[in-house]
C-alpha positions in Angstrom: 0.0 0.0 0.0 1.6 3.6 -1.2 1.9 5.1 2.6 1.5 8.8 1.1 -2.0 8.1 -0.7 -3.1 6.1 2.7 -2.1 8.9 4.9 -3.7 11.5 2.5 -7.2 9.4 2.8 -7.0 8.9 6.2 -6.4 12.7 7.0 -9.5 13.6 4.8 -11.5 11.1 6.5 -10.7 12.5 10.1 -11.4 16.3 8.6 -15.0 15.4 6.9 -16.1 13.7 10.6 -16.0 16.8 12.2 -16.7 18.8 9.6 -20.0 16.4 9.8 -20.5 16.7 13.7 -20.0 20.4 13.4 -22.6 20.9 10.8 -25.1 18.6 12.7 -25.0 20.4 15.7 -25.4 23.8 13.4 -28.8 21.8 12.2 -30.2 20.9 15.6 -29.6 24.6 16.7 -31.6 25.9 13.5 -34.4 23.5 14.2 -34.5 25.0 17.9 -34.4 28.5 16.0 -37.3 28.0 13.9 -39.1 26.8 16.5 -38.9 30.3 18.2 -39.2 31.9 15.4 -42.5 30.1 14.1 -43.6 30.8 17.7 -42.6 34.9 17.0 -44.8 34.7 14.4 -48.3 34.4 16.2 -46.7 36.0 19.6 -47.8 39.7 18.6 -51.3 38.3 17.9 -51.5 37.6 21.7 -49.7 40.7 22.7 -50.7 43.7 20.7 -54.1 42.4 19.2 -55.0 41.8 15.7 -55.5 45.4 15.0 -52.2 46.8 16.2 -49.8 48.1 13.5 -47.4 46.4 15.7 -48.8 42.8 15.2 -48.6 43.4 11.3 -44.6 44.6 12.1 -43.3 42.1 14.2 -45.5 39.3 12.5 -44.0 39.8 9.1 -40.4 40.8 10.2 -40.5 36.7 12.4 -42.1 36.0 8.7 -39.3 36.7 6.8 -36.5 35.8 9.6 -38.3 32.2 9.8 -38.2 31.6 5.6 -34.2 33.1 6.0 -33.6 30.0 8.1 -35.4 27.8 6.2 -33.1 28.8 3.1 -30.1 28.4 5.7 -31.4 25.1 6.8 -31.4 23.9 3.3 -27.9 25.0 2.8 -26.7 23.0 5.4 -28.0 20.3 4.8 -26.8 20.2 1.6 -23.3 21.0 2.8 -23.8 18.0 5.2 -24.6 15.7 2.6 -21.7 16.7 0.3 -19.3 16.1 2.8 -21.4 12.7 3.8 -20.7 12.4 -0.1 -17.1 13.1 0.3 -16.3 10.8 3.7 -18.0 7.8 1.4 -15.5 8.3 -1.0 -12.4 8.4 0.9 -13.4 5.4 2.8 -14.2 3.6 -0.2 -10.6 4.4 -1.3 -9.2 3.6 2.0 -10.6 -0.2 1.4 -9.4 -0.2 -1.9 -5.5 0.6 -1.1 -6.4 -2.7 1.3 -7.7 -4.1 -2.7 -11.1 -4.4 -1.1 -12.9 -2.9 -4.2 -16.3 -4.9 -4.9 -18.0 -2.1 -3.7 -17.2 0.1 -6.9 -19.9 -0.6 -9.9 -18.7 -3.7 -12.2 -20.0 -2.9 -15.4 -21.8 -6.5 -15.5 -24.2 -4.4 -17.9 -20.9 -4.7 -20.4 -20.0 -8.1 -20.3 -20.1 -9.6 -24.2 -18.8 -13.6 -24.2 -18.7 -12.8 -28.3 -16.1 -10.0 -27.9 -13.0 -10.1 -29.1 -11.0 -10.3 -25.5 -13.1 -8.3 -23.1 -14.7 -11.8 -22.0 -12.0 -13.8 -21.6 -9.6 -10.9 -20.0 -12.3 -10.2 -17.4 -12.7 -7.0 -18.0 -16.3 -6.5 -16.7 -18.0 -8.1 -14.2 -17.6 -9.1 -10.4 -14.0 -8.7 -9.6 -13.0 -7.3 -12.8 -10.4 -4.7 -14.3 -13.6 -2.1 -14.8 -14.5 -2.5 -11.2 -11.0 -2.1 -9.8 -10.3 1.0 -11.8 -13.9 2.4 -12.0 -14.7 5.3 -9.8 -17.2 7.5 -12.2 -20.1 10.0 -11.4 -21.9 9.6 -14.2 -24.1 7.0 -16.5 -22.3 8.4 -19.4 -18.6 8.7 -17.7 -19.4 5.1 -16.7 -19.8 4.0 -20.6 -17.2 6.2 -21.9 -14.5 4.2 -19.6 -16.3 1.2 -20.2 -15.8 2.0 -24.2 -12.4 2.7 -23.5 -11.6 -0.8 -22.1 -13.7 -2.3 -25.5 -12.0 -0.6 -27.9 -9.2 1.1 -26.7 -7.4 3.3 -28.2 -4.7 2.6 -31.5 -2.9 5.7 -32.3 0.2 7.0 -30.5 -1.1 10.6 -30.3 -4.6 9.5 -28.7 -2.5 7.3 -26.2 0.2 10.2 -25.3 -2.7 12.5 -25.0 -4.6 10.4 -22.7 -1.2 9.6 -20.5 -0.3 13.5 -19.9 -4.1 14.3 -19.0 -4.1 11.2 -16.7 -0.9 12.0 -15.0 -1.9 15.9 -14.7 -5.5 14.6 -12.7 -3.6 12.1 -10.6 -1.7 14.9 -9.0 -4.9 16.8 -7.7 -6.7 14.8 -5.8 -8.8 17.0 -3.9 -10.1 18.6 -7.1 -11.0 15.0 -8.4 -12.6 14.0 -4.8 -14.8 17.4 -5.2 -15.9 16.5 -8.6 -16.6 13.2 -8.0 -18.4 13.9 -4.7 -20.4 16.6 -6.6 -21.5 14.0 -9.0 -22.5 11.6 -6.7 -24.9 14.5 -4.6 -27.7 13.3 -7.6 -27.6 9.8 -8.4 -28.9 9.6 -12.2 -30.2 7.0 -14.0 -30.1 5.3 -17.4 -33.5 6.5 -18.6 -33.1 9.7 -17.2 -29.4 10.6 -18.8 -30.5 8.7 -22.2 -33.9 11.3 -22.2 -31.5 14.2 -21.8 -29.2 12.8 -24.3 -32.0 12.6 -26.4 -33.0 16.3 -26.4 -29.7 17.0 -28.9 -31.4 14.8 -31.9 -34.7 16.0 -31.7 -36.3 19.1 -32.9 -39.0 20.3 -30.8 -42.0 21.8 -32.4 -43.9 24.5 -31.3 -47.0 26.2 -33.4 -47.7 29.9 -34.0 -44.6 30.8 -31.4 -44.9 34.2 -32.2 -48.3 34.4 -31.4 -47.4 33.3 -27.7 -44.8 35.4 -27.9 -47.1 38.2 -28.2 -49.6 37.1 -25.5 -47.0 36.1 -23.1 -46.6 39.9 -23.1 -49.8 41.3 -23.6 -52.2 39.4 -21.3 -50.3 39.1 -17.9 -49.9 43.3 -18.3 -53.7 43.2 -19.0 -54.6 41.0 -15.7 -52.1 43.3 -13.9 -54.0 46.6 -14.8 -57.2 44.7 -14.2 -56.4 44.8 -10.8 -56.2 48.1 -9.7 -60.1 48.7 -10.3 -60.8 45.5 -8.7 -58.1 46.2 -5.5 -60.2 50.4 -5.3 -63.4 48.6 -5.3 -64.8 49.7 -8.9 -65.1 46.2 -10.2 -63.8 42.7 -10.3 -65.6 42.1 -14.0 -62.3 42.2 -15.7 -59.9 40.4 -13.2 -62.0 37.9 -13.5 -62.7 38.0 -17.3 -58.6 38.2 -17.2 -58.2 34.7 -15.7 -60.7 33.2 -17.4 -58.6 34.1 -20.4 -55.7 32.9 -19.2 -56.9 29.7 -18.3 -58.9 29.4 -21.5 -55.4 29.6 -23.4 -54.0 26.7 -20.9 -56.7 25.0 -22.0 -55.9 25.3 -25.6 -52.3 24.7 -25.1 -52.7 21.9 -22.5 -51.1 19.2 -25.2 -48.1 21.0 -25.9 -47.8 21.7 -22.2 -48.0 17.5 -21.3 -45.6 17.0 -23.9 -42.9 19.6 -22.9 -43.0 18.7 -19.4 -43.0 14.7 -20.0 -39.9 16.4 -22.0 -38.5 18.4 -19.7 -39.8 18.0 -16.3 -38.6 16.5 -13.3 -34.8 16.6 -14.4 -33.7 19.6 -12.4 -31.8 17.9 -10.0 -29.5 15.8 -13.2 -29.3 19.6 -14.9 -28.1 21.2 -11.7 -25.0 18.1 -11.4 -24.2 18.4 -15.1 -24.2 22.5 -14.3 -22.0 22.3 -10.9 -19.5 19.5 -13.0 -19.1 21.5 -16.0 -18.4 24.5 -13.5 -15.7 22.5 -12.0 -13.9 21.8 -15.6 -14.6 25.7 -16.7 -12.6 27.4 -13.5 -9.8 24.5 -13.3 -6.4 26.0 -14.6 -5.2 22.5 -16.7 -2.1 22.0 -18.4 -2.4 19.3 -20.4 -3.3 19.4 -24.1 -6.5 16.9 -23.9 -7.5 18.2 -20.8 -7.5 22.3 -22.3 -9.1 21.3 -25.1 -11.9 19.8 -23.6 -12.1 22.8 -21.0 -12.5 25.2 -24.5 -15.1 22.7 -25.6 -17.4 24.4 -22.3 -15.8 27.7 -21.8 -15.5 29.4 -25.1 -16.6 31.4 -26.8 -19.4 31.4 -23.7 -19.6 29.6 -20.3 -21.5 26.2 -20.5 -22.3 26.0 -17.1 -24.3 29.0 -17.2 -26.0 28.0 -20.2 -27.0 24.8 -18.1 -27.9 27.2 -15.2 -30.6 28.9 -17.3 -32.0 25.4 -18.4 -31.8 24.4 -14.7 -34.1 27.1 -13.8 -36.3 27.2 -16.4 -37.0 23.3 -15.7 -37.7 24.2 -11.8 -39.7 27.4 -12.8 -41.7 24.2 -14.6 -42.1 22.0 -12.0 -43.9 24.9 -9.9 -46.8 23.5 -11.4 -46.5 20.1 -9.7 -47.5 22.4 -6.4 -51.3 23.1 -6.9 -51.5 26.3 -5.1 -48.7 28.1 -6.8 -50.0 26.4 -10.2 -52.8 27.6 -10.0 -51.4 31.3 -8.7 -49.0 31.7 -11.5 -51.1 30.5 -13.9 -54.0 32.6 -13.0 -51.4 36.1 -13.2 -48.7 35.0 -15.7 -49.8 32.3 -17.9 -47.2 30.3 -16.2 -47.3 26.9 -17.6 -47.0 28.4 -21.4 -44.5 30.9 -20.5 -42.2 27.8 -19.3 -43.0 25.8 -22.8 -42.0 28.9 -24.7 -38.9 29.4 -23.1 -37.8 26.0 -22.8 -38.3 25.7 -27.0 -36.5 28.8 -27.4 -33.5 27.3 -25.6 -33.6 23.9 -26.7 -33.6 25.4 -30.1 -30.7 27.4 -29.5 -28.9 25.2 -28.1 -29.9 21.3 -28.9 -27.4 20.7 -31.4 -24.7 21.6 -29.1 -25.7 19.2 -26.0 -24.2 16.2 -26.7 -20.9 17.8 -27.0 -21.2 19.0 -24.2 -22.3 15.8 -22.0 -19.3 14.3 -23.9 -17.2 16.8 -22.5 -18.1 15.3 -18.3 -18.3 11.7 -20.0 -14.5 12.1 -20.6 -13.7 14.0 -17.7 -15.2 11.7 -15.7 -14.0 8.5 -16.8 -9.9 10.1 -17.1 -10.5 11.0 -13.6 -11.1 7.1 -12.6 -8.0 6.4 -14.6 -6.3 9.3 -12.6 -7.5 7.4 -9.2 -5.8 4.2 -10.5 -2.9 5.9 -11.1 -3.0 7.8 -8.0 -3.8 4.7 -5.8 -1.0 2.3 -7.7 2.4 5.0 -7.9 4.3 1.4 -8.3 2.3 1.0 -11.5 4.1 2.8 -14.5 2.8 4.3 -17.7 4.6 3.0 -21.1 6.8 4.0 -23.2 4.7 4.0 -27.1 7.1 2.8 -30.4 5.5 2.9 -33.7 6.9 1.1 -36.3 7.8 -2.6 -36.1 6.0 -4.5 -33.4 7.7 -4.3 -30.0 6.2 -5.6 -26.3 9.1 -5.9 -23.6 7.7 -5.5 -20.1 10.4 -5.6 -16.7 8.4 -7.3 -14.0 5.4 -7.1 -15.5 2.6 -9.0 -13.3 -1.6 -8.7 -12.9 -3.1 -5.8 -11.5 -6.0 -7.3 -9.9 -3.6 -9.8 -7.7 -3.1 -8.4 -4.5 0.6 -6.9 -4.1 1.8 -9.5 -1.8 0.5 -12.8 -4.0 1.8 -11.3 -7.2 4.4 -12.8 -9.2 5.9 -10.4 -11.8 7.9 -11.6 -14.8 10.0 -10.3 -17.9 8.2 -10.9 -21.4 9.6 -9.9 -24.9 8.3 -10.4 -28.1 10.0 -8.0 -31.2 8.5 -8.5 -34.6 5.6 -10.2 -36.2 5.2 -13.6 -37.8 6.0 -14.4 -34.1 4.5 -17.1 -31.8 5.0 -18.0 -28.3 4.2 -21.2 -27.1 3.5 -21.6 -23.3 3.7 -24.9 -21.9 3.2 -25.9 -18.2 1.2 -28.1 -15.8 -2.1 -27.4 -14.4 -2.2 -24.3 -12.6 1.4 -23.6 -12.8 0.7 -19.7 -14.2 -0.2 -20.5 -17.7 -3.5 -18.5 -17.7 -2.9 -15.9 -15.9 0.2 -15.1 -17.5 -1.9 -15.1 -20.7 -4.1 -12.6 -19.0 -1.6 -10.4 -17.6 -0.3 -9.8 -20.8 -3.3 -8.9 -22.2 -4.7 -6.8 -19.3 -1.8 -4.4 -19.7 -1.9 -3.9 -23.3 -5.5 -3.0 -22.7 -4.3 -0.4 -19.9 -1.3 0.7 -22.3 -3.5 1.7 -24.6 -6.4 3.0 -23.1 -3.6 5.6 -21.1 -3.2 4.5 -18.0 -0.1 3.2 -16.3 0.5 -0.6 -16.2 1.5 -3.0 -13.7 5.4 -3.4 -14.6 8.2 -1.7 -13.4 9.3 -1.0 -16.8 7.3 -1.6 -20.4 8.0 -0.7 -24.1 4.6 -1.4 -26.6 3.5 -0.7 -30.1 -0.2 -0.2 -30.0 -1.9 -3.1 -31.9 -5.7 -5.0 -31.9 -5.9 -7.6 -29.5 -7.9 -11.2 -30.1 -8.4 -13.9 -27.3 -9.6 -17.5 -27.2 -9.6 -18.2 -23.9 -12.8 -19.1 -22.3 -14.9 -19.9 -25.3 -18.4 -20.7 -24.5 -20.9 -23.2 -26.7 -24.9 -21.9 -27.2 -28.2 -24.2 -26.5 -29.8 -21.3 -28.3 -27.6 -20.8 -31.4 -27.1 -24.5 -31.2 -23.8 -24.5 -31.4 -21.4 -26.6 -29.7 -18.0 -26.1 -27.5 -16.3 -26.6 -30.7 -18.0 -25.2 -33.5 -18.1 -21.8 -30.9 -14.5 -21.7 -30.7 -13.9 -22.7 -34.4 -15.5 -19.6 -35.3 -13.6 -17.6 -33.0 -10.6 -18.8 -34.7 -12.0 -18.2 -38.2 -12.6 -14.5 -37.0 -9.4 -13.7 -36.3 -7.9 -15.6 -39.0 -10.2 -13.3 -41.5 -8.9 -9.8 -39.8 -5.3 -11.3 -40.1 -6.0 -12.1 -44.0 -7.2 -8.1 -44.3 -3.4 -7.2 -43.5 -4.5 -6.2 -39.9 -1.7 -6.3 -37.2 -3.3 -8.5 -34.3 -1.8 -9.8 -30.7 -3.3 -13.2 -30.8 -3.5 -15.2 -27.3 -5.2 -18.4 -27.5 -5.4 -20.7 -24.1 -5.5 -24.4 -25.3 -6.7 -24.5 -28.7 -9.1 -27.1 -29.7 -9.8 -27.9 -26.6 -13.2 -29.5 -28.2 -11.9 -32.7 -30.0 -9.2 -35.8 -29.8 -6.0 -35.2 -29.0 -4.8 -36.5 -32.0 -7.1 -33.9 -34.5 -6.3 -31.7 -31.8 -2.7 -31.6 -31.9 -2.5 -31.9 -36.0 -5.5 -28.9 -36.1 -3.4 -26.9 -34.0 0.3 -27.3 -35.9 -1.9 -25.7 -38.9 -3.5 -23.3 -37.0 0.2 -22.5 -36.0 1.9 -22.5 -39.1 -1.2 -19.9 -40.3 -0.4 -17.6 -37.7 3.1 -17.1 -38.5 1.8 -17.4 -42.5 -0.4 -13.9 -41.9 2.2 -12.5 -39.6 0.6 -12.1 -36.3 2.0 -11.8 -32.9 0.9 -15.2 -30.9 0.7 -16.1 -27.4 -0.3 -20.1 -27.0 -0.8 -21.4 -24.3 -0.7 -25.7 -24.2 -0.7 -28.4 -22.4 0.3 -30.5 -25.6 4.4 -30.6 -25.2 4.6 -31.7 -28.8 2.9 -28.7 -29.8 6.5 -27.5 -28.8 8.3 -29.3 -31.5 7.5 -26.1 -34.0 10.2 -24.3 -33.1 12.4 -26.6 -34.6 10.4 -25.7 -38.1 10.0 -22.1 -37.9 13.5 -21.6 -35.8 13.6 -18.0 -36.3 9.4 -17.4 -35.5 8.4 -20.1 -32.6 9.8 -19.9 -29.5 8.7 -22.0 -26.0 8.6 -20.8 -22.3 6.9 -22.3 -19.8 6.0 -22.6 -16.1 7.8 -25.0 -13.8 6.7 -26.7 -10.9 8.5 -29.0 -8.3 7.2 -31.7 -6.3 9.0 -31.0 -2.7 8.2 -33.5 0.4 4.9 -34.4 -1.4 3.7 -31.4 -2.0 3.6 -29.3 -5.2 5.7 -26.3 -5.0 4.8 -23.5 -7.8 6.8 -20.5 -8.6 4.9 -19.1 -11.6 7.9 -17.9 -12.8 8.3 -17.9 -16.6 11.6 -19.5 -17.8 12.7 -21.2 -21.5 12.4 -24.1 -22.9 9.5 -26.8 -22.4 8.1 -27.8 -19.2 9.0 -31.8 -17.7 6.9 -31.7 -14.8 3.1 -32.4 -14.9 0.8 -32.7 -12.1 -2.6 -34.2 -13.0 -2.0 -37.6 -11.8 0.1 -36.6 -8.6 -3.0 -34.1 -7.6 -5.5 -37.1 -8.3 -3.4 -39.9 -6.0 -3.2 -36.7 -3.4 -7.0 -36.8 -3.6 -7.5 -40.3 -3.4 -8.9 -40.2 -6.7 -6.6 -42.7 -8.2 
């Protein structure tokens, strides 16, 4: 565990507790205040009489000081729950340093067995690489990281760029515990983000809107004026003709009004989260190139966050209506409800087209500052060096992020060129798998920006193809075999196109005799290095191994040792060359008293 990060957590944890008992006892001195001061209101009554000039004085003046502390009360307890916000987080990242992380969201939603490696690398699910890295705010921030684990990223600038930005976040944490903490004060979902996403595709229509222009000014003015011969007691005729107007034309308008507000309405709590985080990218000085340029994307040539602040309002100013009494007020005066319609067209059509850049803008924020976290959280993690050119991967103790510091075993690997294969050979759980994983893993981190678990690594960015854990299909009726036949195919046909593909295959064949078996997977061999692809194989098949001696210069065999020690299997999942000459099935099964 980095010390420095753990210390940083643990202070912040300490600070938000009493900042937490200090605003509670703020709160239960308020409630005591507004009790006296509710009291205050009706206390003149008793002393001075309903008539006094005093009662109406001291009445409204407790009035006014008792809806002051409301307001206050409400900022406090806002305040409260950011901070409640704020202590979750840092205790969530004091169990993670301790890799206790299934707490975090895994992405389950994301798991694909027909994708190319995602599956069989375990990036998604329960105990996966998205939940140990993921800390996002946001649904879209969520699938933007989750996109970048799919289909990372291929060209060196994209990469670079993505490194510097990560690196500059990792260094301010406080800045990414704010944002994160002011993302989490309104949890959003799916439905909810998707119908705001929505609003940038379509056009909303709105008939004869400078008609309602017009009567949004003229009619309100004329109720106004109607009231001053109703309020000196000449005649209530035309306030009352006035609203009856008014609610005639609500009437008339009431579709458009549904529609709008099963639109618009009940979203001001997601508007006012997307406002406060695009605030918190606007007034951040950055220095990276990925991370100004996405800060211009909201701040010029005007401020986003404001823009959002004027749709925040108008949305609440909406949802007045959803109170019966003030409905019916406003309505009755200002022709509320249509008034909010025709503002809320004029700024959707202002602004529509310009939304989903915008929401991309705290997608990718919000998913660099989980990689920032990682990177934060891991300083013995290191980000890559990126060669173009002829294929290169050389990692220095490079082992598996999600194994827990202390069981990790880290190795060298090198492979330069293509029309290369490795073949892995080793006995049952010896490392075999996991090595295959780990390599895998960190070209997926490599190229998606973040550091890796190695001490040292050198990559050129290439596509990635797995056969791992191929699965068969009742449904599809498709067998074992026939599944992973077709996974083979595929990345056979990509290799054809002149594609550049890392290839790691964990047992191939594993559906049929060993002697089709071993003869299917020599071919399969001697077409890898045919179309040029970078191989990782995995076998328990030791005259699989025999292909280096016919391609000399493009097979090569490690493997994974084990020794048998005073009955008892000793395994140091340390890769070394050469074939393995120790196997353990039949020892394990006379251990067991199988055999």
């Amino acid at each position: 565990m980095n010390a420095a990060v753990e210390t940083f957590y643990s202070q912040k944890a300490g600070e938000y507790d009493v900042q937490i008992k200090a605003i509670s006892v703020k709160l239960r001195r308020f409630a005591w205040y507004r009790f006296f001061t509710f009291l205050a209101i009706f206390a003149p009554l008793f002393i001075f009489g309903f008539k006094s000039w005093f009662t109406l004085f001291f009445s409204l003046a407790a009035i006014i000081l008792f809806l002051f502390l409301i307001k206050k009360n409400i900022e406090l307890e806002k305040s409260k729950k950011k901070i409640q916000v704020l202590k979750k987080l840092v205790d969530d990242e004091l169990l993670a340093l301790n890799h206790q992380f299934l707490h975090f969201k895994n992405g389950s939603g994301f798991l694909n067995t027909a994708h190319f490696f995602s599956y069989d690398l375990d990036l998604f699910g329960e105990g996966s690489l998205f939940q140990f890295i993921n800390r996002t705010a946001t649904v879209s921030g969520e699938h933007k990281l989750a996109g970048w684990l799919i289909k990372p990223a291929i060209r060196k600038d994209e990469i670079a760029g993505k490194q510097e930005a990560v690196r500059e976040l990792s260094q301010i944490p406080e800045w990414r515990l704010n944002f994160l903490a002011e993302g989490q004060m309104f949890e959003e979902t799916s439905q909810v983000h998707d119908e705001i996403l929505s609003w940038a595709g379509l056009e909303l229509k709105l008939k004869n809107a400078a008609v309602i222009k017009w009567l949004l000014k003229v009619i309100p003015l004329l109720t106004l004026i109607s009231i001053i011969p109703a309020a000196t007691g000449i005649t209530n005729l035309f306030l009352w003709f006035m609203i009856l107007a008014q609610w005639i034309l609500l009437y008339y308008f009431r579709k458009n009004i549904t529609r709008y507000f099963s639109f618009f309405g009940q979203k001001s709590g997601l508007l006012a989260k997307y406002m406060q985080l695009l605030q918190f990218i606007e007034e951040k000085e950055f220095q990276s190139n990925l991370l100004c340029e996405l800060q211009n994307k909201v701040k010029k040539p005007v401020s986003v966050s404001k823009i959002f602040h004027q749709l925040k309002n108008l949305v609440e100013q909406f949802e007045y209506r959803q109170n019966i009494l003030v409905g019916v007020a406003l309505n009755s005066v200002l022709l509320w409800d249509i008034r909010c319609v025709y503002r809320l067209w004029n700024w959707h059509n202002q602004h529509r087209q310009k939304l989903a850049n915008w929401l991309e803008v705290i997608a990718e924020t919000d998913a660099l500052i989980s990689l920032a976290n990682f990177t934060n959280n891991h300083p013995d993690f290191n980000f890559p060096e990126i060669q173009e050119g002829v294929f290169t991967f050389q990692a220095v103790k490079m082992g598996h992020p999600l194994l827990h510091k202390n069981k990790r075993v880290c190795n060298d690997f090198e492979i330069n060129g293509c029309a290369k294969v490795m073949i892995i050979t080793g006995a049952n759980m010896a490392g075999k798998s996991t090595f295959l994983r780990t390599v895998g893993v960190n070209l997926i981190l490599a190229r998606t920006g973040a550091p890796v678990c190695a001490e040292n690594m050198v990559f050129t960015p290439i596509e990635i193809y797995t056969n791992m854990r191929t699965t068969d299909s009742l449904l599809k009726d498709e067998s074992y075999f026939f599944a992973e036949l077709k996974r083979i195919k595929g990345v056979l046909d990509w290799l054809r196109k002149g594609e550049r593909i890392f290839v790691i295959l964990d047992e191939m064949l594993k559906g049929t005799n060993s002697v089709d078996k071993l003869n299917g997977s020599k071919e399969l061999i001697r077409k890898l290095v045919e179309l040029k692809s970078v191989s990782l194989v995995a076998t328990h098949d030791l005259k699989l191994s025999e292909m280096e001696d016919e391609f000399p210069q493009h097979v090569f065999n490690k493997c994974f040792e084990i020794r048998i020690e005073n009955e008892d299997l000793v395994f140091d999942y340390k890769l070394s060359d050469g074939v393995t000459k120790t196997m353990n099935a039949t020892f394990l099964m006379k251990k067991m008293g199988i055999i």
